[in-house]
C-alpha positions as CSV (number, residue, x, y, z in Angstrom):
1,X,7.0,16.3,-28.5
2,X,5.6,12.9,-28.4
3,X,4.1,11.4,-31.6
4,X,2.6,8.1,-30.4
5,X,1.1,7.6,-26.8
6,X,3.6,4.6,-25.8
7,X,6.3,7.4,-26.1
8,X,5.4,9.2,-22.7
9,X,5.9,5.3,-21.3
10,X,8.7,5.7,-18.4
11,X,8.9,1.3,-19.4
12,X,8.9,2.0,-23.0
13,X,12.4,4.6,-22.8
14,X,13.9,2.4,-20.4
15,X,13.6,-0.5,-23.0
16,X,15.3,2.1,-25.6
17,X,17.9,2.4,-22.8
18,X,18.6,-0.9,-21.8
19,X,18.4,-1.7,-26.2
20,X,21.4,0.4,-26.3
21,X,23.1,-1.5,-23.6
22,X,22.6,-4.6,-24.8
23,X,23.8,-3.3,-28.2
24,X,27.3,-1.9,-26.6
25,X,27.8,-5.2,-24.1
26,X,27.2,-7.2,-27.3
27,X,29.8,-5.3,-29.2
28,X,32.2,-6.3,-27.2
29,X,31.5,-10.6,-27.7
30,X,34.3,-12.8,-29.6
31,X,33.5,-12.5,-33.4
32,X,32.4,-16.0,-33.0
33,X,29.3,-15.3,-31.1
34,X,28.0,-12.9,-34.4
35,X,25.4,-15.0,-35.5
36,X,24.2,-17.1,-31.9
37,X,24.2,-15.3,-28.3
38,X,25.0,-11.6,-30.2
39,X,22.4,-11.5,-32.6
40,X,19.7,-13.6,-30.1
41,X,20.3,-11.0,-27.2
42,X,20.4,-8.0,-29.1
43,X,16.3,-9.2,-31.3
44,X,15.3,-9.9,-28.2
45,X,16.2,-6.6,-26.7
46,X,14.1,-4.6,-29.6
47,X,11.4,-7.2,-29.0
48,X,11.0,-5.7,-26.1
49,X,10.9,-2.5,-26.9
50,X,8.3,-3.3,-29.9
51,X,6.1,-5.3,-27.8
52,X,5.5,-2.8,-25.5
53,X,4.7,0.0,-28.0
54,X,2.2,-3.1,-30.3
55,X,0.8,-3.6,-26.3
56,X,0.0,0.1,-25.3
57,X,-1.9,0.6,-28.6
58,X,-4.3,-2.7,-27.5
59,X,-7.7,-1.5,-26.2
60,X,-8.9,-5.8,-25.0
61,X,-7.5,-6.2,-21.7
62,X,-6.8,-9.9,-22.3
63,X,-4.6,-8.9,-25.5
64,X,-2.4,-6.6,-23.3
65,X,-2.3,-9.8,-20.6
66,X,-1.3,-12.5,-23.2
67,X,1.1,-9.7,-24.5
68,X,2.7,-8.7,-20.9
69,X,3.2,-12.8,-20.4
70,X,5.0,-12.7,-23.6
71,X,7.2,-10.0,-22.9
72,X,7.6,-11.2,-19.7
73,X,8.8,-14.6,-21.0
74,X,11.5,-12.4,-23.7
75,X,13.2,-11.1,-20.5
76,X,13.6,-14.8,-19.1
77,X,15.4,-15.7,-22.3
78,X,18.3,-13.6,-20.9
């Protein structure tokens, strides 16, 4: 049972999915990385995921377009 709308979105579990990868790659970094590349990868990750659940409850087109570019430009940080 889905409480929220952005739930049912096949983009929105796939961000859960690849969250969790990111989160089990990460784990695997030198301890040195803690506080740069691990912690950088794994907000941007959830930013993903929280973008896209902010975005599907927009009802102005050109919010969800400005917030798609942005999400868009979150993946290129990778």
């Amino acid at each position: 049972m889905y409480i929220y709308s952005f739930e049912k979105l096949e983009v929105w579990n796939e961000s859960k999915e690849f969250t969790k990868t990111i989160y089990k790659l990460t784990s695997t970094f030198p301890v040195s990385e803690k506080f740069g590349m691990v912690s950088q990868l794994r907000r941007t990750s959830v930013s993903i995921c929280s973008n896209i659940a902010e975005g599907s409850q927009e009802k102005v087109l050109k919010t969800k377009h400005i917030l798609q570019q942005w999400q868009l430009a979150q993946l290129f940080k990778f």
